[in-house]
Each structure stands twice: as C-alpha cells, then as structure tokens.
LUMKOL-370177 format. One record per atom (N, C-alpha, C, CB): y, x, z; residue number from 1; residue in one letter; chain. Coordinates in steps of 0.05 Angstrom, whole numbers. Each point is the difference from the previous one (the first is absolute). Glycine has a CB too. Example, Ala and Ser with C-alpha at 12.3 -4.5 7.8 and 13.67 -1.06 7.14 Angstrom:
// residues 2
DRENNU,-114,264,156,1,A,A
DRENNU,24,-18,0,1,A,A
DRENNU,24,18,0,1,A,A
DRENNU,-23,-38,25,1,A,A
DRENNU,44,31,-39,2,S,A
DRENNU,24,16,1,2,S,A
DRENNU,22,-15,14,2,S,A
DRENNU,-13,24,-43,2,S,A
This chain:
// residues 88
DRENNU,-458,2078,5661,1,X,A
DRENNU,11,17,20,1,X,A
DRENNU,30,2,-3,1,X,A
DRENNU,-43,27,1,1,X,A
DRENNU,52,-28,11,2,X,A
DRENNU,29,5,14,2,X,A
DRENNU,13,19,-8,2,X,A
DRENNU,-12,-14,35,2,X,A
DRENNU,41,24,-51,3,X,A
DRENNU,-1,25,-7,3,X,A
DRENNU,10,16,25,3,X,A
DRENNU,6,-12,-51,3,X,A
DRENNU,5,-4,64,4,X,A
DRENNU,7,19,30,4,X,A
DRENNU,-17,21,12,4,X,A
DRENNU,19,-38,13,4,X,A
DRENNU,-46,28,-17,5,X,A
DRENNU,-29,7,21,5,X,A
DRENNU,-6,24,-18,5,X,A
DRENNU,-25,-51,22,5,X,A
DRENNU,37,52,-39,6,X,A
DRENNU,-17,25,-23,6,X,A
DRENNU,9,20,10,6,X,A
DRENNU,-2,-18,-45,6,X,A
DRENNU,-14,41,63,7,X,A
DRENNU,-1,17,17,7,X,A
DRENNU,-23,22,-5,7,X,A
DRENNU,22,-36,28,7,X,A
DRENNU,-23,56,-30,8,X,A
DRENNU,-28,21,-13,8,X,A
DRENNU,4,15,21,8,X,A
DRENNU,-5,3,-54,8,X,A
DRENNU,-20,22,55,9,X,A
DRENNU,5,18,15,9,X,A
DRENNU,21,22,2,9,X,A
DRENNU,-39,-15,-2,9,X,A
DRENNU,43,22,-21,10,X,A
DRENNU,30,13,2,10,X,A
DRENNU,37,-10,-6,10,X,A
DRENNU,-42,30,-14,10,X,A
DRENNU,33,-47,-2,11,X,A
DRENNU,29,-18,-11,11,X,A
DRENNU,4,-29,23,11,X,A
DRENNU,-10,15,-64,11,X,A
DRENNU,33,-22,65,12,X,A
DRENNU,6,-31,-6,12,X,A
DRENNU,22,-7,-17,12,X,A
DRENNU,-16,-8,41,12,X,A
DRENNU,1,-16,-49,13,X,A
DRENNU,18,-18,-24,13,X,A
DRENNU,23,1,7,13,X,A
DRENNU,-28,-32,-13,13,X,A
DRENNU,42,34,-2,14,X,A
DRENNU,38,-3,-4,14,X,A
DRENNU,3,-26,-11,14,X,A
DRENNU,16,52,-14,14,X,A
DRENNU,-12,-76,16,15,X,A
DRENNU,14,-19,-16,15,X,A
DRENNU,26,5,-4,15,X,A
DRENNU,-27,-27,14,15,X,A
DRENNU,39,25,-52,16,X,A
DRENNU,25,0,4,16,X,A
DRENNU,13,-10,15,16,X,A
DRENNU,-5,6,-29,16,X,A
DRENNU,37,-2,32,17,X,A
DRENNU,16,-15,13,17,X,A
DRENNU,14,-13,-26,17,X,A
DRENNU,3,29,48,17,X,A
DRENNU,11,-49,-39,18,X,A
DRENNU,13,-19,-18,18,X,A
DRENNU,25,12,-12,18,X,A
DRENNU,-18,-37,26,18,X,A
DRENNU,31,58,-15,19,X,A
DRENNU,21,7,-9,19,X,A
DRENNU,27,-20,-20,19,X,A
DRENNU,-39,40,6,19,X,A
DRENNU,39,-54,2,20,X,A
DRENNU,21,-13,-8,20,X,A
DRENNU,34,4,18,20,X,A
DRENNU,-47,-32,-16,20,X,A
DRENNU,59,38,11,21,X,A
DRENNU,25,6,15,21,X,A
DRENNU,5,-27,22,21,X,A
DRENNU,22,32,-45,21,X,A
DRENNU,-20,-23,75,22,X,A
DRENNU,3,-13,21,22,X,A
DRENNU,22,-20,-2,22,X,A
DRENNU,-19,37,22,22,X,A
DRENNU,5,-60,-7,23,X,A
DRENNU,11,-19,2,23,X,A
DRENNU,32,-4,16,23,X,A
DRENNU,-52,-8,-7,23,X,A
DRENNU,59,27,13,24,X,A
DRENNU,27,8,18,24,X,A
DRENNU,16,9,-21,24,X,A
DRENNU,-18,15,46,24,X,A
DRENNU,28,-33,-55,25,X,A
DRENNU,20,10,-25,25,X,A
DRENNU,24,-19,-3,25,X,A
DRENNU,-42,19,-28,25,X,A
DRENNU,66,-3,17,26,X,A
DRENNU,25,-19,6,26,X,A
DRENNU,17,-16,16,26,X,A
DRENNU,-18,5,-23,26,X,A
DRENNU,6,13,48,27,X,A
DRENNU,12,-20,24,27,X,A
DRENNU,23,6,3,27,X,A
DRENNU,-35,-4,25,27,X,A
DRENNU,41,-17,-23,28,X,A
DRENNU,34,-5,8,28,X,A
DRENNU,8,13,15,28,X,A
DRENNU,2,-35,-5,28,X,A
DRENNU,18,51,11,29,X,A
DRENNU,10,14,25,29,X,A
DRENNU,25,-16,12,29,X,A
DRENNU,-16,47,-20,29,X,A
DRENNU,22,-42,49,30,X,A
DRENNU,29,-13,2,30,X,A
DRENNU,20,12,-8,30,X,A
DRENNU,-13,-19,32,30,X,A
DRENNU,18,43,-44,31,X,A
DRENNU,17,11,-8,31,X,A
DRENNU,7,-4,-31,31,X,A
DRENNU,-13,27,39,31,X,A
DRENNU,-1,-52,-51,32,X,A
DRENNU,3,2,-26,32,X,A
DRENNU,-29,18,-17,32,X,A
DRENNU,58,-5,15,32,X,A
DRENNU,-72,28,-16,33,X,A
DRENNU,-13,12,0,33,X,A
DRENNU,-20,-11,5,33,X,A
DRENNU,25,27,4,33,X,A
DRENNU,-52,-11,-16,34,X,A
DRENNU,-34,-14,-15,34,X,A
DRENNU,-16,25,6,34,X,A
DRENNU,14,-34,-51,34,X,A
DRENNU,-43,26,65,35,X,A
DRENNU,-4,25,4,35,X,A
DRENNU,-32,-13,-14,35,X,A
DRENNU,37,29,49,35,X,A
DRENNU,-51,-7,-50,36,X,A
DRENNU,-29,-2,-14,36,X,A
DRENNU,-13,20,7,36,X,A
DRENNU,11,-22,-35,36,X,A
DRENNU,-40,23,51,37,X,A
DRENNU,-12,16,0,37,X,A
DRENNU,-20,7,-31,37,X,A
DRENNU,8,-12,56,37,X,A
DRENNU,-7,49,-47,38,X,A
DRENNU,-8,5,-25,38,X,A
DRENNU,-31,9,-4,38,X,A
DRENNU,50,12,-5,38,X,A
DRENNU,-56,-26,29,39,X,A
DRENNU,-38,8,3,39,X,A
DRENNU,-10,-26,-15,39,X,A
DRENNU,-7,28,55,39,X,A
DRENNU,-22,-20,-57,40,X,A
DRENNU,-19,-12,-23,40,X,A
DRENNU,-20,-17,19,40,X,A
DRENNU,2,44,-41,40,X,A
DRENNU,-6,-59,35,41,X,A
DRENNU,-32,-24,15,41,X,A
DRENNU,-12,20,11,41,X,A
DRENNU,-16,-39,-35,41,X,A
DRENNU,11,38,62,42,X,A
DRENNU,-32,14,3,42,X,A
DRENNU,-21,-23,-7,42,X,A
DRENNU,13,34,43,42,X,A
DRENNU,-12,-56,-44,43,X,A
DRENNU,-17,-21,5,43,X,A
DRENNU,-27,7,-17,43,X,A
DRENNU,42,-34,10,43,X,A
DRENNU,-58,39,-20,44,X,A
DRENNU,-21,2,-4,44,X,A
DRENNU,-5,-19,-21,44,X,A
DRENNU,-7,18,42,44,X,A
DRENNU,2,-16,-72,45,X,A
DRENNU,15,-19,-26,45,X,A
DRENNU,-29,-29,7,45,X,A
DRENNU,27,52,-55,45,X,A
DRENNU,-42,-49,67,46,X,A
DRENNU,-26,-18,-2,46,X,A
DRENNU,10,-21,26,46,X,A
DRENNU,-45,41,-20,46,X,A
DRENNU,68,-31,31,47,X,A
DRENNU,5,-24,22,47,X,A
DRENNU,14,-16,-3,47,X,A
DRENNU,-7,21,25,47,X,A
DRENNU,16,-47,-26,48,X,A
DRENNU,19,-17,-6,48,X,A
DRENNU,21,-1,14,48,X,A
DRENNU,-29,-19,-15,48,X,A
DRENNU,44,28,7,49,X,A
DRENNU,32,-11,21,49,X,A
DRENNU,23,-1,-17,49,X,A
DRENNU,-12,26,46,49,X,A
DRENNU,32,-42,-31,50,X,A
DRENNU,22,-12,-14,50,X,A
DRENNU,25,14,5,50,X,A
DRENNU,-21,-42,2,50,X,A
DRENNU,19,67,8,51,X,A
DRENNU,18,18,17,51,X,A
DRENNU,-9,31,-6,51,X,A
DRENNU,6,-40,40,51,X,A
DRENNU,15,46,-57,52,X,A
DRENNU,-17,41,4,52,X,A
DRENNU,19,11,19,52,X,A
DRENNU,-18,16,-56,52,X,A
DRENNU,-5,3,75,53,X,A
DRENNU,18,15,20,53,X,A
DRENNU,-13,38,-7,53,X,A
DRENNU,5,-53,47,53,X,A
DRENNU,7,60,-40,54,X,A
DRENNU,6,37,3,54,X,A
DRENNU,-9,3,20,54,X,A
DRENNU,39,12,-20,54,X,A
DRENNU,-53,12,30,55,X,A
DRENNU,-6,8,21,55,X,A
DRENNU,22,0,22,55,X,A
DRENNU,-32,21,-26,55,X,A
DRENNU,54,-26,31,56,X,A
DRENNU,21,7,15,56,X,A
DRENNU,-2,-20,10,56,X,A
DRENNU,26,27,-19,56,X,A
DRENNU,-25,-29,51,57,X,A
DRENNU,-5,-19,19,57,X,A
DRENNU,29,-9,12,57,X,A
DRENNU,-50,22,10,57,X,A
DRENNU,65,-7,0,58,X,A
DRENNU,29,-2,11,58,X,A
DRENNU,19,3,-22,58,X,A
DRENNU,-12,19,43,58,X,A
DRENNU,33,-49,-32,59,X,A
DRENNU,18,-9,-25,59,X,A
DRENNU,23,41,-6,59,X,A
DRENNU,5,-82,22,59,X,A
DRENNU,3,87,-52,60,X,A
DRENNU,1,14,-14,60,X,A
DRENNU,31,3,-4,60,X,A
DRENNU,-48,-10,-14,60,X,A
DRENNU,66,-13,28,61,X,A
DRENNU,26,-11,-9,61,X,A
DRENNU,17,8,22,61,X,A
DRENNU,-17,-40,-28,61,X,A
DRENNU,42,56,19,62,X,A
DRENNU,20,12,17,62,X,A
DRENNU,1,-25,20,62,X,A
DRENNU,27,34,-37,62,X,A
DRENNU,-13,-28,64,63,X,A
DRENNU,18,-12,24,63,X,A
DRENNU,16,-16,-13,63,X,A
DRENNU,2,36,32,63,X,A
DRENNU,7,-51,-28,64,X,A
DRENNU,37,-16,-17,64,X,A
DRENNU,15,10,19,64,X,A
DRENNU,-7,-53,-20,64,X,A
DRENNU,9,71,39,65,X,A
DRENNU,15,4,15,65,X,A
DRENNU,8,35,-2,65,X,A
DRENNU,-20,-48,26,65,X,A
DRENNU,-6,67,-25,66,X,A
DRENNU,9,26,10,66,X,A
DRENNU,-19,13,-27,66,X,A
DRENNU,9,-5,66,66,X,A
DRENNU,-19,-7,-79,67,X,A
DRENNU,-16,8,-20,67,X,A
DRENNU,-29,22,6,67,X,A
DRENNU,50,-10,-23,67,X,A
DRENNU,-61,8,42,68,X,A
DRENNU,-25,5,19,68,X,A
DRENNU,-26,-12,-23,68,X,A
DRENNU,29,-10,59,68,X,A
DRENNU,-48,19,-51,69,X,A
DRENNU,-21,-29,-10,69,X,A
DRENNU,-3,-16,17,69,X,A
DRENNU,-27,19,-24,69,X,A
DRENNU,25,-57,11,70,X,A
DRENNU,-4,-10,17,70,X,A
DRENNU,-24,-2,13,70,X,A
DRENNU,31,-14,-18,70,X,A
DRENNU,-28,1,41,71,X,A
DRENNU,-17,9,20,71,X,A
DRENNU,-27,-30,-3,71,X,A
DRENNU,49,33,38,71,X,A
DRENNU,-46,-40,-54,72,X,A
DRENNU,-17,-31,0,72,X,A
DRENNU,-41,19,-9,72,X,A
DRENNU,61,-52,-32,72,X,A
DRENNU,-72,34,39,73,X,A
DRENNU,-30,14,0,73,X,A
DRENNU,-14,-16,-21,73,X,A
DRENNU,-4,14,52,73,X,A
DRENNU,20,-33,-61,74,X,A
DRENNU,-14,-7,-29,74,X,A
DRENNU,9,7,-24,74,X,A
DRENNU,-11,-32,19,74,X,A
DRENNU,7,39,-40,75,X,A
DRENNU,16,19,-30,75,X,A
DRENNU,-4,-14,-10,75,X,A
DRENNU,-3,40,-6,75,X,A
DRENNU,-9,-75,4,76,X,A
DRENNU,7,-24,-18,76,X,A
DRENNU,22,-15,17,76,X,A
DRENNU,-49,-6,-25,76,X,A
DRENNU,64,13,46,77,X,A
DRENNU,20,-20,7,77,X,A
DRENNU,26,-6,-9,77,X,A
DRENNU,-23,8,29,77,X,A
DRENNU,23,7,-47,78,X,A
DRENNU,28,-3,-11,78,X,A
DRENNU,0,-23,-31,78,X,A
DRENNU,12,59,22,78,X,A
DRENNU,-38,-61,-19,79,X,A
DRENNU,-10,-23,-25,79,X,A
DRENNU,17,-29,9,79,X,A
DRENNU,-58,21,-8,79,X,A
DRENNU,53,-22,34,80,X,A
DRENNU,18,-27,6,80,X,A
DRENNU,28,-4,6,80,X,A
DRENNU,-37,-8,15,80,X,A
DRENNU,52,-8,-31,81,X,A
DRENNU,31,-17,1,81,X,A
DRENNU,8,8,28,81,X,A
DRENNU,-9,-47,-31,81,X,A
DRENNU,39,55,35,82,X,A
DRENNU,10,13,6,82,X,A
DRENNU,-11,23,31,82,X,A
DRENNU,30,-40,-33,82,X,A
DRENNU,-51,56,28,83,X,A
DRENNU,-9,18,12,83,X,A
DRENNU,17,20,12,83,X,A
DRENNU,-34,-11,-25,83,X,A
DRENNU,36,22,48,84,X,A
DRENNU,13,14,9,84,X,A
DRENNU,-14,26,0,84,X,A
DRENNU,22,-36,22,84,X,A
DRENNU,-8,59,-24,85,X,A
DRENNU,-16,38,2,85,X,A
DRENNU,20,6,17,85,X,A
DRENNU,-22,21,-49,85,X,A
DRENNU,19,-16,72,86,X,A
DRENNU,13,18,23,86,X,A
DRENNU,-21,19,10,86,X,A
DRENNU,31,-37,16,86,X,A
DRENNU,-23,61,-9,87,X,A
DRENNU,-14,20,15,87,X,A
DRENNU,-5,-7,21,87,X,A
DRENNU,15,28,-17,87,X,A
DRENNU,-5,-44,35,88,X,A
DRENNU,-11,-1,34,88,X,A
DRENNU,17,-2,13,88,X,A
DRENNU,-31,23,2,88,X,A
C-alpha cells in the first residue's frame, strides 16, 4: 500500500516534507546583490525531485526599478541567467 492512501476514520497521514532549504538561492541581482528565499521544501521527502520549492507561488524579488514585488507568477524564475523582476 501506498503511503499516501493511508487514510482512517478520524486522521490522515502527514508525510514529511523534505525540508531542505529552497532551491532559490543566490540569485544574482542586477544591482550587484543575491537574494535567497528563506522557505523550506514543501515537497513531500518520498517524492523525487531535483528542485526544492516553498510554498510561495509568485516570484519574492523586489522591481529593479521602483522596488514593488515583482510582478512575475512563477517564484522559480529568477533561477534562470539573466532574469528580469519588474512589477508591471
């Protein structure tokens, strides 16, 4: 059995999460400046992946312009070579 499915009448199973500090770390800023999110894996430690992410869905990283959050809808996009964060 699956440990996912392990379900009773009053409880359900919790699988840990992986907690390993998120994969959004050290990114280069254009200002010179490194930013790192400081959330933990939700990923669930029994699943395989090559990438830990945080619950935070929308990127985390000031504007380069007005210092806003940027407005981008993914919070791993700043993983890629020279990524832009603007508010909108």
């Amino acid at each position: 059995m699956h440990l996912r499915s392990l379900i009773t009448r009053t409880n359900i199973c919790v699988l840990p999460q992986c907690t390993h500090a998120e994969s959004l770390s050290s990114v280069k800023l254009l200002d010179g400046g490194e930013y790192s999110c400081t959330g933990s894996c939700r990923i669930p430690s029994d699943v395989v992946h090559d990438r830990h992410e945080c619950e935070t869905r929308l990127c985390s990283i000031t504007c380069q312009l007005c210092k806003r959050l940027c407005s981008h809808q993914d919070h791993m996009h700043g993983l890629e070579d020279g990524e832009s964060h603007l508010c909108g």
